[in-house]
C-alpha positions in Angstrom: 41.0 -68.3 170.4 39.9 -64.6 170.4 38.5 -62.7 173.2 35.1 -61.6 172.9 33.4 -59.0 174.3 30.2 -59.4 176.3 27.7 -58.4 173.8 28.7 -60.6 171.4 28.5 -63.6 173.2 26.0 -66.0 173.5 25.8 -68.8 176.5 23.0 -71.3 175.0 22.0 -74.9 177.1 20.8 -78.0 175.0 17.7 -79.0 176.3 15.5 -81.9 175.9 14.6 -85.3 176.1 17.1 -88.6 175.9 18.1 -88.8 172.3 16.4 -86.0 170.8 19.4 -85.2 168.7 21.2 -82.5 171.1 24.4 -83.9 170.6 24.1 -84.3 166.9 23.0 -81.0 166.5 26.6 -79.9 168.8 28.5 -81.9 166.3 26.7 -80.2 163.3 27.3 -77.1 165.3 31.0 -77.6 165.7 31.5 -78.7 161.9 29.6 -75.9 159.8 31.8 -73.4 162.6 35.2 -74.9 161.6 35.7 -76.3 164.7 36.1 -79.6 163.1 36.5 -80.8 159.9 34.6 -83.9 159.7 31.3 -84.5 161.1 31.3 -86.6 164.1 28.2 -90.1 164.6 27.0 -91.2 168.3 27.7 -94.7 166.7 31.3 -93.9 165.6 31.4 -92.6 169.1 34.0 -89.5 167.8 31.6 -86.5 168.6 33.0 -83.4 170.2 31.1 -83.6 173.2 30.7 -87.0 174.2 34.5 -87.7 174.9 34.0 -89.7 177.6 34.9 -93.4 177.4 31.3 -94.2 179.2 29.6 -92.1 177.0 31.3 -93.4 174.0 30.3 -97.2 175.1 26.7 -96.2 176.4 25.6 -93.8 173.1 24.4 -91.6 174.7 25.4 -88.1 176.7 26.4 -88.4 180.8 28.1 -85.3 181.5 27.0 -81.5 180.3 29.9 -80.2 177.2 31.1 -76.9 176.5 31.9 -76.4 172.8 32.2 -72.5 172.1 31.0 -72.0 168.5 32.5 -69.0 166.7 29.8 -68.1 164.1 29.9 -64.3 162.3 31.0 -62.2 164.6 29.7 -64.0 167.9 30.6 -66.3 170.2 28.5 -68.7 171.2 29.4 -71.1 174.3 27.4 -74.5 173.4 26.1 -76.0 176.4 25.4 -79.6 175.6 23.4 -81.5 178.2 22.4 -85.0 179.2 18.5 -86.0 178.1 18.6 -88.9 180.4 16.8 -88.2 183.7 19.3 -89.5 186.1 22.0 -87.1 185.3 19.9 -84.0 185.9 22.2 -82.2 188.2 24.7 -81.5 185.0 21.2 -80.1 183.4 20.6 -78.1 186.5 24.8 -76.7 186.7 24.4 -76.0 182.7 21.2 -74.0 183.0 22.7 -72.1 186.0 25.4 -70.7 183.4 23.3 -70.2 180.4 21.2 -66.8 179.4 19.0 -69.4 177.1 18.0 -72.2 175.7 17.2 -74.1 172.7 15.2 -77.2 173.5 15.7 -79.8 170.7 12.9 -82.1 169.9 12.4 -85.1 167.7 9.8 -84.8 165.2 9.8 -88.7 165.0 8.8 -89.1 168.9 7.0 -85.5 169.2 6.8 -83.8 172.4 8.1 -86.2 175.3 8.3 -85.6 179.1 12.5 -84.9 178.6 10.7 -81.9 176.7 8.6 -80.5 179.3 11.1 -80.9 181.8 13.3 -78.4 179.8 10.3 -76.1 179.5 9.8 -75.9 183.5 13.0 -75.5 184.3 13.5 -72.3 181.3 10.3 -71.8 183.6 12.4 -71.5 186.7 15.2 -69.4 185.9 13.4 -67.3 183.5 15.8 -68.4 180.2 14.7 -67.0 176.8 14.4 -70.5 174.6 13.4 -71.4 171.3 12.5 -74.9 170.0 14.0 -76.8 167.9 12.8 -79.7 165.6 15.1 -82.4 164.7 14.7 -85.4 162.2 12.9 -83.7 159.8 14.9 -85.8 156.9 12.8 -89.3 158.7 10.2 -90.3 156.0 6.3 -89.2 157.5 7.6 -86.8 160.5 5.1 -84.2 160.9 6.4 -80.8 161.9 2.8 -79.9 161.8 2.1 -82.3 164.3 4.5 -81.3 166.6 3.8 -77.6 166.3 -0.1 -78.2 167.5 1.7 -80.7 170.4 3.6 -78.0 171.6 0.8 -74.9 170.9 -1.8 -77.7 172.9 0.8 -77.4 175.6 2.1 -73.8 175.9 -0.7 -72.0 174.1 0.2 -68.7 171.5 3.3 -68.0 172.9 4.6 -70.6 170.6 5.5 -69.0 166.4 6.9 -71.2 163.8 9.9 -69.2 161.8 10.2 -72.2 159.7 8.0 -75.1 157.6 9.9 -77.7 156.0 9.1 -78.6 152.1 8.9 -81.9 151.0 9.5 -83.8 147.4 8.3 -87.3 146.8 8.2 -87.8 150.8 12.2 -86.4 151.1 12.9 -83.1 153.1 14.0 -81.2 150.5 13.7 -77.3 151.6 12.2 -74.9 153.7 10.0 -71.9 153.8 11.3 -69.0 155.9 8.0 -67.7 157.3 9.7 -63.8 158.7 10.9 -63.2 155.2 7.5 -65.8 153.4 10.1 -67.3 150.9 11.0 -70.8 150.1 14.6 -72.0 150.2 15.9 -75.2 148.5 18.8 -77.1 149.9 22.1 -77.5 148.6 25.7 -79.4 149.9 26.9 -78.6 153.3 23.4 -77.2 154.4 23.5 -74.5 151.8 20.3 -73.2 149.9 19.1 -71.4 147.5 15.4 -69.3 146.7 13.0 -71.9 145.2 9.2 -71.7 144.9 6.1 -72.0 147.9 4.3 -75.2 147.5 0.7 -74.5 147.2 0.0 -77.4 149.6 2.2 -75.3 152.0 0.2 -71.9 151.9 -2.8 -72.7 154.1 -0.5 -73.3 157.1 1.7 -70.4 156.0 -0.7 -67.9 156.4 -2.1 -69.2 160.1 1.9 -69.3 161.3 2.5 -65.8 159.9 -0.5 -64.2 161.3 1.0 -65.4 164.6 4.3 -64.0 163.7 2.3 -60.7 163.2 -0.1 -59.9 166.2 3.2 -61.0 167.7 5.2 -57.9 165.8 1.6 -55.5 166.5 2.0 -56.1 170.1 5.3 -54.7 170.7 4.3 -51.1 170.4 1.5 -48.6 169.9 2.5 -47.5 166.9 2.6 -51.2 165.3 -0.8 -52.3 166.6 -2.4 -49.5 164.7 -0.2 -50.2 161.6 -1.4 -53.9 161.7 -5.0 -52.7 162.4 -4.8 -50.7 159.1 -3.3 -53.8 157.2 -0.3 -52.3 156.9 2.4 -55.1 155.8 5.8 -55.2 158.6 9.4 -55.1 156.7 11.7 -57.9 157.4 13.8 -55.5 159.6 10.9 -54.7 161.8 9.4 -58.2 162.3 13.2 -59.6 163.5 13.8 -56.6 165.3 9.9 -57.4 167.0 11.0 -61.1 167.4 14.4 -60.3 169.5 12.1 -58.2 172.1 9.8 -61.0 172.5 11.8 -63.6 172.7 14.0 -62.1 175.1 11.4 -61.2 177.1 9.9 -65.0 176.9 6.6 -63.9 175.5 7.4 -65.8 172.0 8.5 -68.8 171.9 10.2 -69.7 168.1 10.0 -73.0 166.6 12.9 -74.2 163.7 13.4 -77.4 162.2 16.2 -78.9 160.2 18.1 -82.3 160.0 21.4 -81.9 161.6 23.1 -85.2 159.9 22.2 -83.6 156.8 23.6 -80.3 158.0 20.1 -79.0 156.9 18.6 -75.9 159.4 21.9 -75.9 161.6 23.3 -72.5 160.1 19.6 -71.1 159.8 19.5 -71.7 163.9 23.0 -70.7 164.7 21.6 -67.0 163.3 18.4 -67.2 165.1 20.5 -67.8 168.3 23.2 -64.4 167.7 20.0 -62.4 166.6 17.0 -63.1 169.0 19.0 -64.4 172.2 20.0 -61.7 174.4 23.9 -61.2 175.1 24.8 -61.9 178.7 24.9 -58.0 179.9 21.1 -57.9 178.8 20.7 -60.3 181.9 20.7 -59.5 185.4 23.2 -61.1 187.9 22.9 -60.8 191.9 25.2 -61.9 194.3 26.0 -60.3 197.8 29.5 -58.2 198.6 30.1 -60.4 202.2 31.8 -57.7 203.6 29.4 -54.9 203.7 25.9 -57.3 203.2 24.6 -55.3 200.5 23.7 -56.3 197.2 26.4 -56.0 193.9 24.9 -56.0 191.0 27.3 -57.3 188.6 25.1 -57.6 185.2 27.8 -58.9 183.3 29.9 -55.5 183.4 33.7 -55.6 182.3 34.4 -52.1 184.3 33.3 -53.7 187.4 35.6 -55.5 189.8 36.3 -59.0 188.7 33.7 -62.0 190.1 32.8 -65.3 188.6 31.2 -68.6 189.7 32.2 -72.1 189.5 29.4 -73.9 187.9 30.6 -77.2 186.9 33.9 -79.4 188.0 35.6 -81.9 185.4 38.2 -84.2 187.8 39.1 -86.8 185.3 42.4 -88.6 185.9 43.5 -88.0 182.2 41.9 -84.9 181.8 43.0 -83.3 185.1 41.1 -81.5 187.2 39.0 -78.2 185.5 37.1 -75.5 187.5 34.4 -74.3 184.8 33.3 -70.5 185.5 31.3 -68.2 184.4 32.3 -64.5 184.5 30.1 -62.1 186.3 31.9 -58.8 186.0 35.1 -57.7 185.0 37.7 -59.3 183.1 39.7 -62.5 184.9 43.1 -62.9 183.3 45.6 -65.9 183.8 48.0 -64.4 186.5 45.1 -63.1 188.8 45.1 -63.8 192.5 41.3 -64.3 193.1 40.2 -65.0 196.5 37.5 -67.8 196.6 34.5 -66.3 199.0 32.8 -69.7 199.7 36.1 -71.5 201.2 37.5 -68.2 202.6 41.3 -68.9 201.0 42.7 -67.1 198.2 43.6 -68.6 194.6 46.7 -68.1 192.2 45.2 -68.7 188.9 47.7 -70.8 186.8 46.0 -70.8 183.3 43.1 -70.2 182.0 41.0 -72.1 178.9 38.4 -72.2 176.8 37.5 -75.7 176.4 36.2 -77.6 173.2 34.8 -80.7 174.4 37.8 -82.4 176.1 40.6 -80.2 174.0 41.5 -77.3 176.7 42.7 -74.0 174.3 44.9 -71.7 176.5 44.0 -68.3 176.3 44.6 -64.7 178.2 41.6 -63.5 179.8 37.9 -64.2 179.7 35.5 -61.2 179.4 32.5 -60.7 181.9 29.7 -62.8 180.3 31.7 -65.7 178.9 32.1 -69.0 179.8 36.1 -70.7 180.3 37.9 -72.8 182.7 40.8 -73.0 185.6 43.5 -76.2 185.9 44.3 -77.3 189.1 42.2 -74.3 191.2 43.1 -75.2 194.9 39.8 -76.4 196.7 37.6 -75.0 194.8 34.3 -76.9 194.0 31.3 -76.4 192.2 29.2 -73.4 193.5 32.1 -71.4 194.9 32.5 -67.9 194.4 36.0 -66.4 193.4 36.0 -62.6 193.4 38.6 -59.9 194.9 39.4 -59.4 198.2 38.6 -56.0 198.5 34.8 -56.8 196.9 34.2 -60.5 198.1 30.9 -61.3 196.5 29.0 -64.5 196.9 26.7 -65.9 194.3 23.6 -68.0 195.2 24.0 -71.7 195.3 23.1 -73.8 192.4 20.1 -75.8 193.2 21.0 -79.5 192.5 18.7 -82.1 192.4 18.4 -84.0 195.9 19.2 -88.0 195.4 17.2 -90.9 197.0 18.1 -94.1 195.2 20.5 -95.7 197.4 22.3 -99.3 196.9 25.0 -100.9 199.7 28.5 -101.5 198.3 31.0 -102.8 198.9 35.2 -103.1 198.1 35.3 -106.5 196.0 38.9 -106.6 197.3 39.2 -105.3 200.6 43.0 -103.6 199.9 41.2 -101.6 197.8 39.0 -99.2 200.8 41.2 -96.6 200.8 41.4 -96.0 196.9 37.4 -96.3 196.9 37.7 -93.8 199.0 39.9 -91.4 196.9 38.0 -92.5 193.9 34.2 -90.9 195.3 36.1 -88.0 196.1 36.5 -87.0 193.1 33.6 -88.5 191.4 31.7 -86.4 193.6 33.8 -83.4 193.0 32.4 -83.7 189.3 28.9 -84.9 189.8 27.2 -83.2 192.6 23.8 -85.4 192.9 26.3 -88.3 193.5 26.6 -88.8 197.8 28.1 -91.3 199.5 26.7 -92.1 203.1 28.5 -94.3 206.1 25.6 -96.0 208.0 27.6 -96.8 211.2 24.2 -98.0 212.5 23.7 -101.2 210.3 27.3 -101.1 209.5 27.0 -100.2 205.6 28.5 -97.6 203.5 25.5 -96.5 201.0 25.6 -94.8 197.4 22.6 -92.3 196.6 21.9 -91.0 192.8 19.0 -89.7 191.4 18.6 -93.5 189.5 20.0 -97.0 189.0 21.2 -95.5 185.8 23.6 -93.5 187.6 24.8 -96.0 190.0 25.4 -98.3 187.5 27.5 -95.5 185.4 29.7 -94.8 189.1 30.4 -98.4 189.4 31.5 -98.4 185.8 33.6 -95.4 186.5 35.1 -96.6 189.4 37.0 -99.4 187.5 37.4 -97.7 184.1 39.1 -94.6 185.8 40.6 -95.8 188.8 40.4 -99.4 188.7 38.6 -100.6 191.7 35.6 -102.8 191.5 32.5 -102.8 193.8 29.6 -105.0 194.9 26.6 -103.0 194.5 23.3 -104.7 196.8 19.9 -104.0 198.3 20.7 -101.5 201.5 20.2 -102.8 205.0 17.0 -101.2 206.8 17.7 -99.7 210.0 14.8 -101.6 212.2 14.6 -101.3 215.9 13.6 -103.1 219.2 12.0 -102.6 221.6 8.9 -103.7 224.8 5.6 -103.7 225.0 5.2 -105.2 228.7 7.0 -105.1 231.6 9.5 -107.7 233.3 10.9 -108.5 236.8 13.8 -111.0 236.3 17.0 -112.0 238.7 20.3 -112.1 236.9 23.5 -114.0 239.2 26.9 -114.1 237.5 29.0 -116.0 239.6 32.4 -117.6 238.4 35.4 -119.4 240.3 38.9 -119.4 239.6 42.0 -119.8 241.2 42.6 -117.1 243.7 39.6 -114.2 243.3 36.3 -115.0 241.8 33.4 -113.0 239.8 30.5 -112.5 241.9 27.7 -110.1 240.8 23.8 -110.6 241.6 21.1 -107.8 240.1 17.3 -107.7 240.1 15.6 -105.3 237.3 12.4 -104.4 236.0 12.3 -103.5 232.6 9.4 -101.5 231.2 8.4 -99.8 227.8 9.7 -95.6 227.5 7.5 -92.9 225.6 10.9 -91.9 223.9 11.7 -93.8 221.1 15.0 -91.9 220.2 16.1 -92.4 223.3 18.0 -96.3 224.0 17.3 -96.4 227.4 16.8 -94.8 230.4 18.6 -96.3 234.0 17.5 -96.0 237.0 18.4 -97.1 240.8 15.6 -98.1 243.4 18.2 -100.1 246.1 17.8 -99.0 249.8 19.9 -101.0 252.4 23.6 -100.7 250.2 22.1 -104.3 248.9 24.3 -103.0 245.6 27.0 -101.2 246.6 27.0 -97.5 245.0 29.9 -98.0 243.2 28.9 -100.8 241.2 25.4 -98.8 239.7 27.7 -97.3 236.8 28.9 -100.8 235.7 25.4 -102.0 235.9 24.7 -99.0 233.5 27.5 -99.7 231.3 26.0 -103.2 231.1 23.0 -102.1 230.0 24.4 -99.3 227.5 26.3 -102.4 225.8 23.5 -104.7 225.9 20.9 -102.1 223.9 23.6 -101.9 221.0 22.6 -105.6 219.7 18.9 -106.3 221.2 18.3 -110.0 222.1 15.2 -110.3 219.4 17.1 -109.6 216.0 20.9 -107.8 216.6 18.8 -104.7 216.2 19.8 -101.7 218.2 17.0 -101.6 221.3 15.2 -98.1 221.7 12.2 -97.1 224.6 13.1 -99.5 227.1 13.0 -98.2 231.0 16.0 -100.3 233.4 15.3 -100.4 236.8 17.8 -101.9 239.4 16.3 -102.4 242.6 17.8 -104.8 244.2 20.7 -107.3 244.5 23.5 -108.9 246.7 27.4 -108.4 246.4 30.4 -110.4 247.8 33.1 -108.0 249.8 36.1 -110.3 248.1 35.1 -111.5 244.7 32.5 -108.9 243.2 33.5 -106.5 240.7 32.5 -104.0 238.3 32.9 -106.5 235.4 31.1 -108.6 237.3 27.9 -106.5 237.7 28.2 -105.5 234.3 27.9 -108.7 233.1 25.0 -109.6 235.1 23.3 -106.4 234.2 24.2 -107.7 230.5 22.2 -111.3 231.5 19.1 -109.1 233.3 18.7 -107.1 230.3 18.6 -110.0 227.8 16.4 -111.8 229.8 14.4 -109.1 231.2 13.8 -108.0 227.3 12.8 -111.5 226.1 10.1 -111.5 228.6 8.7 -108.1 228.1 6.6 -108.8 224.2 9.5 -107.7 222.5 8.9 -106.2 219.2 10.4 -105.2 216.0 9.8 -101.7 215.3 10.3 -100.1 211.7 11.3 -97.1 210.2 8.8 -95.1 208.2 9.3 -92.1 205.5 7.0 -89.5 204.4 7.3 -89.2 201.0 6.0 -86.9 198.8 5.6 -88.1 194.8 5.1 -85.4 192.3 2.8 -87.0 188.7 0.4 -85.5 186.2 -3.0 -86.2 187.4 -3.2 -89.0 185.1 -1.0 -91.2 186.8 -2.2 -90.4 190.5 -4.8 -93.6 190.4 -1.6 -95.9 189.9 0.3 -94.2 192.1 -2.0 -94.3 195.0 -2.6 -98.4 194.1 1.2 -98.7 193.9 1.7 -97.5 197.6 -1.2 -99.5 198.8 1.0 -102.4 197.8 3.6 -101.1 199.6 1.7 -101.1 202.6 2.2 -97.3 202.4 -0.8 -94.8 203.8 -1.7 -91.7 201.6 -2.3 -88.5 204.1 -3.2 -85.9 201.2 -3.1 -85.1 197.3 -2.2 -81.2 196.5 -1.8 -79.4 193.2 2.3 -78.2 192.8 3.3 -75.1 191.0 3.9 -77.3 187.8 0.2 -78.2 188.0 1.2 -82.0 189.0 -0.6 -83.8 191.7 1.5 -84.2 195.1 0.7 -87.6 196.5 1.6 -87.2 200.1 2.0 -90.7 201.8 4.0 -92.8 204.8 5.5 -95.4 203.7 7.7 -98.0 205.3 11.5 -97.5 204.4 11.7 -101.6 204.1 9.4 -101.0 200.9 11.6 -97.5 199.3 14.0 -99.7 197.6 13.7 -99.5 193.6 10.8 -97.0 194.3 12.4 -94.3 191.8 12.3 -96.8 189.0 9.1 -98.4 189.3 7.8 -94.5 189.2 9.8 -94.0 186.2 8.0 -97.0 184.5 4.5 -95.2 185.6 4.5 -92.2 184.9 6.7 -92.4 181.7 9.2 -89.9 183.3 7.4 -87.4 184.7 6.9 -88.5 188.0 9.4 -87.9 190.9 9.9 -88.3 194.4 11.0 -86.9 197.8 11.5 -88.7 201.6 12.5 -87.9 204.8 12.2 -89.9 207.8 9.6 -89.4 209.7 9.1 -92.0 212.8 9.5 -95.9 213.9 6.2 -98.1 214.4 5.7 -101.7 215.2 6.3 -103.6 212.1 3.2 -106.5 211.0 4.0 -109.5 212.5 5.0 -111.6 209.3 8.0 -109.4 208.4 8.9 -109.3 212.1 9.2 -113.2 211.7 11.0 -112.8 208.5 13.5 -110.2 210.0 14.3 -112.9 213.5 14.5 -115.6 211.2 16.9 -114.0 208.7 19.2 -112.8 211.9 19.2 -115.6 214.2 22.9 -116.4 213.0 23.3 -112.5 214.0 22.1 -113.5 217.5 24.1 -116.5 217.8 27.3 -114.9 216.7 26.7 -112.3 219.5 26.2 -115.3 222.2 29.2 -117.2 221.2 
């Protein structure tokens, strides 16, 4: 493949909602550029950019695709992106790399909550976009309708270039509203000038007179012009359109029906002439060394830096470090020193991947988009710059996760390849986390969604062949007093030669701190316990609060105070008074209203006003308490609430089902309280074998 140079490259993300047609449009892409020579169907599963045996199976995207386009003279590095919400950190790693987006919409489903997702995070990192419309070839899809969704919804910065023309109900042409001429289709997407429909010209004139003030806004000069009626050349209104939509003021809106190949080359010219080139965006990072800011703006002539924004670590494929190029020019024999791991890194070869084919070539130019084999350590978000100018780039914001499930090794032989097997999954996906709870003895999976955890699990044996059992996660409750006791605890035992002798009395009492397990003290006067032995009494109770005496829970807030006792000079020993202490605290506890205690989470859910009645009745049924509702930056309603953790589980998907989507979530523990008493009776009752195991 041929080197480009920075302005004549193009790094575009696929936005949108789940099957809106991004990765038809890729494969549409890919075949009118030459890149293939057939044109690839989702239900054939023999796309470019879903390549990956889960993807093929599911239908639909899971991972974010790289398929660099060569169209004209341009490059342009196709970013194609999942639509379903659970894999939104490989949106969030693509729209870190891209300078803009095209957010493809259906015009059979209209404007869905996958596409105002994309519009608020363009929002966020300020990316130039333009809209496209897919299915126009669908008998009774209104691109008129979708147009006055999307102007409802984002107001005049939104300008139609295009308006489809229709024959007997078919999607026959188009009418290019910069140049006001209609176009006819032919094979292979081709066209040729044909007549405006009269039914056509009403809607014509409102979407050009948009395209105008648009033009008359850029300068002085033109606002007078339009004023006077003067009429804006072709030239002048594209030139008027690359300024505004590189400066997000004007949002365009195409059409076309990729499986027909119809629009695809009209929006692979809108995207080399309105997008900006990557050295028309700026790029921050910091030079480590000296703390001040470098400002590498995509510039060749400056020292070489690039950031890893996405990992591919697929046992067939290898293992792929995807960069992007901030300044100079990286060949395939550079030593580049990676500035977030502090080691330094002999590049092998470099590539420019299409889909999963990887296409060796020299050097990539600051701006474009290529990939490292086998790159050391590195992982996604690193840094690799020289030594002598070690600049760091800002982290990629990923998505946190908070839909957890337990698993477990179906066959136990297999732990240590599990663990080898996350490793790298996580390497690739970074909303993917795996957690050991040492506390409740479980090994947790978090992902933004069930989705996701089903796909791992699917993963896990495809890829590696090891099999888990996915299940509800244990919650972490915890015991503790809400009286006090005074109890006598005597271990005495006999055997041949020494005996066991140790003899304790305790008071046990509740403590303010309920992070703390316990607290020991000694009140003995008259060396009734013998010094010595108040460390094995403590040890006894340090043991006993592990597994409390209610429900195997671990004990928290509970006072111990030794005060008195007896000892033999011959048999007693410091296993003996820990085992009595063990006895005292048992007893002690059982007498001393023991209670469950649980853990609760403040969580903050994020919905439209709309849905913030049934989100409010949903936590009620939770038993969860909303503390405050506040307006977001997004203008969504933040339901603030505590909740108990016992109630979390399958949260994210019944919020899914609310809100359509649009609705998300956030928790963080927050404190332990006394659980009600029926799911105190439902937690004994489910551990009593617990507590009988521990006895015997």
């Amino acid at each position: 493949m041929d080197v480009f140079r920075t302005d004549r490259i193009r790094n575009v993300v696929l936005l949108g909602h789940g099957s809106a047609g991004k990765t038809t449009l890729t494969e549409a892409m890919a075949y009118l550029s030459g890149i293939t020579n057939r044109l690839g169907k989702i239900t054939d599963g023999n796309t470019v950019s879903d390549y990956d045996k889960e993807e093929i199976k599911r239908k639909f995207s899971i991972s974010t695709t790289l398929v660099p386009v060569i169209w004209g003279k341009y490059k342009i590095n196709i970013l194609d992106t999942p639509g379903f919400f659970d894999f939104v950190g490989e949106v969030e790693e693509a729209v870190a790399a891209a300078d803009a987006a095209v957010i493809v919409v259906s015009g059979k489903s209209g404007v869905e909550v996958g596409t105002q997702k994309a519009w608020d995070l363009c929002e966020k990192y300020h990316l130039p976009r333009m809209i496209f419309v897919t299915e126009m070839d669908i008998d009774n899809v209104s691109y008129r309708e979708v147009v006055e969704q999307l102007k409802e919804l984002y107001g005049r910065r939104i300008a139609p270039l295009h308006m489809p023309i229709r024959e007997d109900e078919k999607f026959v042409g188009y009418i290019n509203i910069v140049k006001n001429k209609g176009r006819r289709y032919l094979d292979k997407g081709q066209k040729k000038e044909c007549e405006i429909p009269d039914y056509s010209k009403e809607y014509l004139e409102k979407y050009r007179e948009t395209l105008m003030e648009s033009v008359a806004e850029t300068s002085d000069e033109f606002m007078d012009r339009y004023f006077e009626g003067d009429e804006f050349s072709v030239a002048e209104i594209s030139a008027a359109l690359s300024k505004n939509v590189k400066e997000g003021s004007l949002i365009p809106v195409c059409m076309g029906a990729p499986v027909c190949l119809y629009g695809v080359s009209n929006l692979l010219d809108d995207i080399c002439g309105y997008f900006p080139s990557p050295d028309e965006r700026e790029c921050r990072g910091e030079n480590i060394q000296t703390n001040e800011e470098f400002n590498a703006d995509y510039d060749f002539q400056k020292p070489k830096s690039s950031f890893v924004f996405k990992t591919i670590a697929d046992p067939f494929l290898g293992k792929y470090s995807l960069i992007k190029v901030c300044s100079g020019v990286i060949k395939n024999d550079d030593v580049l020193y990676n500035v977030s791991q502090d080691s330094e890194e002999k590049l092998n070869k470099l590539y420019v991947l299409e889909g999963s084919k990887p296409i060796e070539v020299e050097e990539i130019h600051a701006g474009d988009i290529g990939a490292i084999a086998k790159l050391g350590d590195a992982k996604t978000g690193d840094t690799l710059a020289t030594k002598s100018v070690p600049v760091r780039y800002p982290d990629i914001e990923i998505s946190k996760p908070y839909t957890a499930k337990r698993f477990k090794p179906k066959n136990k032989e297999d732990v240590d390849k599990i663990s080898q097997a996350f490793a790298r999954l996580m390497q690739e996906d970074q909303t993917l986390k795996v957690v050991n709870d040492s506390a409740n003895h479980q090994t947790l999976i978090f992902c933004i969604g069930d989705q996701q955890i089903d796909v791992t699990a699917s993963k896990l044996l495809e890829r590696y062949n090891v099999e888990v059992v996915l299940s509800e996660p244990k919650v972490a409750f915890r015991e503790t007093i809400r009286g006090k006791s005074d109890v006598e605890s005597k271990y005495k035992k006999q055997t041949g030669g020494h005996g066991q002798y140790g003899h304790v009395k305790m008071r046990f009492e509740p403590w303010d701190d309920l992070n703390t397990p316990y607290i020991f003290e000694q009140e003995v006067v008259g060396g009734a316990v013998p010094k010595n032995y108040f460390p094995a009494v403590e040890k006894g109770i340090a043991e006993a609060v592990q597994s409390g005496p209610l429900a195997a829970y671990p004990v928290v807030g509970v006072k111990a105070i030794l005060y008195d006792g007896s000892y033999h000079p011959v048999d007693s020993s410091e296993m003996a008074f820990k085992t009595a202490s063990v006895m005292a605290f048992k007893k002690g506890f059982m007498e001393a209203k023991p209670v469950l205690l649980e853990p609760i989470v403040n969580m903050k859910i994020s919905v439209p006003e709309k849905f913030t009645g049934d989100v409010m009745g949903d936590l009620n049924k939770r038993r969860g308490r909303v503390l405050g509702m506040n307006p977001d930056s997004n203008g969504n309603t933040v339901v603030e609430a505590d909740v108990p953790e016992l109630s979390v589980y399958g949260y994210g998907t019944v919020l899914r089902s609310m809100t359509g989507g649009s609705g998300t979530f956030e928790y963080e523990f927050a404190r332990y309280e006394q659980a009600p008493s029926d799911i105190q009776k439902e937690q004994i009752e489910a551990r009593a074998n617990k507590i009988k195991n521990d006895e015997e």
